[in-house]
C-alpha positions, -999 to +999 in steps of 0.1 A: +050+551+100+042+575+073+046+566+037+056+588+004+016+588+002+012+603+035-010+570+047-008+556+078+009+523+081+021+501+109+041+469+107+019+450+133-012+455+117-025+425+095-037+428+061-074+421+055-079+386+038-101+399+013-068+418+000-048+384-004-075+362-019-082+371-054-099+353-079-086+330-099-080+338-131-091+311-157-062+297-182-052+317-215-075+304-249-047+291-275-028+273-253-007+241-254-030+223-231-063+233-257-051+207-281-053+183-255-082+186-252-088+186-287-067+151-290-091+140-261-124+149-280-112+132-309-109+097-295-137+100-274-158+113-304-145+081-327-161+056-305-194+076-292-202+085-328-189+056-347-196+029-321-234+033-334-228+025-367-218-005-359-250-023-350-258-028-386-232-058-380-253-069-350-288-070-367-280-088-391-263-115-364-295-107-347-321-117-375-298-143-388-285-162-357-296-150-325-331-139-330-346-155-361-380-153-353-377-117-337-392-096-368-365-073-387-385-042-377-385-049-342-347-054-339-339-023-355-356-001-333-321-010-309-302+011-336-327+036-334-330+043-300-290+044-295-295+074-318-324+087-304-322+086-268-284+102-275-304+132-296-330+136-262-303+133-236-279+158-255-306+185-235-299+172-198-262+163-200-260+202-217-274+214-184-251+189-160-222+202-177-232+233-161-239+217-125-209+187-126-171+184-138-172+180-176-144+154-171-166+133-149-197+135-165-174+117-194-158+091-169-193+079-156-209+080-195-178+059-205-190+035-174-224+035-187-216+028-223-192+000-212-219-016-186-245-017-211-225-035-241-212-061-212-245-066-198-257-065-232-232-097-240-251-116-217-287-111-230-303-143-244-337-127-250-344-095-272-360-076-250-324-072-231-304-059-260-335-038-269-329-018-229-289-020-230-277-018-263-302+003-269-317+025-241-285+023-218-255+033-242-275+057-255-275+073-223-236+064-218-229+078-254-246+110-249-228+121-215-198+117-237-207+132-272-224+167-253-186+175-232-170+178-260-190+201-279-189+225-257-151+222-244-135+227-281-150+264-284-133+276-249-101+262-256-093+276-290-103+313-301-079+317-329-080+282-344-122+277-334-129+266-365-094+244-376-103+227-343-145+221-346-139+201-378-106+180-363-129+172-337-161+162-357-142+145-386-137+116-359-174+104-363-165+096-393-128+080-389-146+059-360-172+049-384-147+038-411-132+010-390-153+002-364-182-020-379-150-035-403-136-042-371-163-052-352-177-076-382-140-096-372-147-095-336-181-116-345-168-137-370-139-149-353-150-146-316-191-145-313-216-115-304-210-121-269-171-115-267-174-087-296-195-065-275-176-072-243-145-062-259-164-031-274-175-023-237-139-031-226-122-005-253-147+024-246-142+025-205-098+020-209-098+046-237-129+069-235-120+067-194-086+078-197-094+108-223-121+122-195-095+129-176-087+155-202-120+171-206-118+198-181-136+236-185-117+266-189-143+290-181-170+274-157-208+275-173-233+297-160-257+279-147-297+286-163-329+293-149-345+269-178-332+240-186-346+241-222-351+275-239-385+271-263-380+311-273-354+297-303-385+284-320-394+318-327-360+323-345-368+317-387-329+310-388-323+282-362-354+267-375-348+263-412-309+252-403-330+224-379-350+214-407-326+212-433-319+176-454-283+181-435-302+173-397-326+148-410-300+124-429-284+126-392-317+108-377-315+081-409-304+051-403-271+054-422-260+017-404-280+003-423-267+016-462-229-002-464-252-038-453-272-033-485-246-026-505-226-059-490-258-078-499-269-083-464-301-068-467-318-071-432-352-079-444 
């Protein structure tokens, strides 16, 4: 048969794959299912971010009741490294985001986070707490602080900047009532069922908000994992250095205990 175009067509003859398959086309930015996502990063950011502040409830039950003759300075280095190994890791889960499924990289940081407060529960000796409330969830927290950072940009377009803060302004809604809360949980219940029911919280809720957490536009993957050539760039460096980024790596769990009169030392 002959068409209007004068090209040769016959009904037999089967159209090439490669003419039925086309790509897939990713999702539209602005949509309904971006605040979802947003919703999901805000929950999961209240407890990765505001879960740390907590633990200047736990050194002081540390120094005072569990460890006495542990010195101060000793036990705070488990606050510390929470913060810091989450700062370190932020660099690897960046580049597994690329590799992996955001949403799962969140489900197993939620099941690290929730082992290492359980396991955590059980401790009796410092050096325990020191590798699983300290070492371990920082690990946990950090696959599911670095997903969300980079999920909120894709989603919105319009809204970017509406939706960045909603998103961050739940570190600090988490750290309003989670050491409030979790001073309760250890007055009325003991260390050992407070962090248990922590560990519990964070894999039913942070678990279930993963499953939100998924890319619109898959990440290029990179040749290097960490790129040093931004130390050459005057900006980035004097926005690192600022008073802003170094409160960040103070320990600010520490202030509202002073001001309670539960000075740690």
């Amino acid at each position: 048969l002959v068409t209007d175009s004068g090209l040769l067509h016959h009904k037999s003859l089967p159209i090439p794959a490669t003419v039925l398959l086309t790509e897939k086309e990713p999702p539209e930015p602005d949509s309904k299912y971006g605040w979802l996502v947003i919703l999901g990063t805000f929950i999961i950011f209240m407890f990765s971010v505001g879960l740390p502040t907590t633990y200047g409830i736990f050194i002081h039950e540390y120094i005072l009741n569990e460890f006495p003759e542990a010195p101060a300075a000793l036990i705070s280095w488990i606050g510390t490294l929470q913060v810091g190994i989450i700062c370190i890791f932020d660099i690897f889960v960046d580049s597994l985001c690329e590799i992996f499924d955001t949403h799962l990289i969140c489900s197993v940081g939620s099941d690290i986070a929730r082992a290492a407060l359980i396991i955590a529960s059980f401790c009796n000796s410092l050096a325990g707490p020191v590798f699983t409330q300290g070492i371990l969830f920082g690990l946990g927290d950090s696959s599911l602080y670095v997903p969300g950072l980079t999920l909120v940009p894709q989603w919105l377009v319009k809204h970017r900047s509406f939706a960045n803060s909603i998103a961050i302004s739940s570190a600090g809604v988490g750290g309003l009532w989670l050491p409030v809360a979790m001073r309760a949980m250890i007055q009325r219940l003991g260390r050992h069922w407070a962090l248990q029911t922590a560990g519990i919280v964070i894999i039913v809720v942070c678990g279930a908000c993963s499953l939100l957490m998924k890319v619109r536009v898959k990440f290029e993957r990179r040749d290097k994992i960490i790129d040093f050539s931004v130390r050459k760039d005057s900006h980035y460096i004097s926005l690192r250095g600022c008073p802003v980024c170094l409160q960040r790596l103070l320990p600010a769990f520490l202030f509202y205990t002073i001001l309670l009169g539960r000075h740690p030392v």
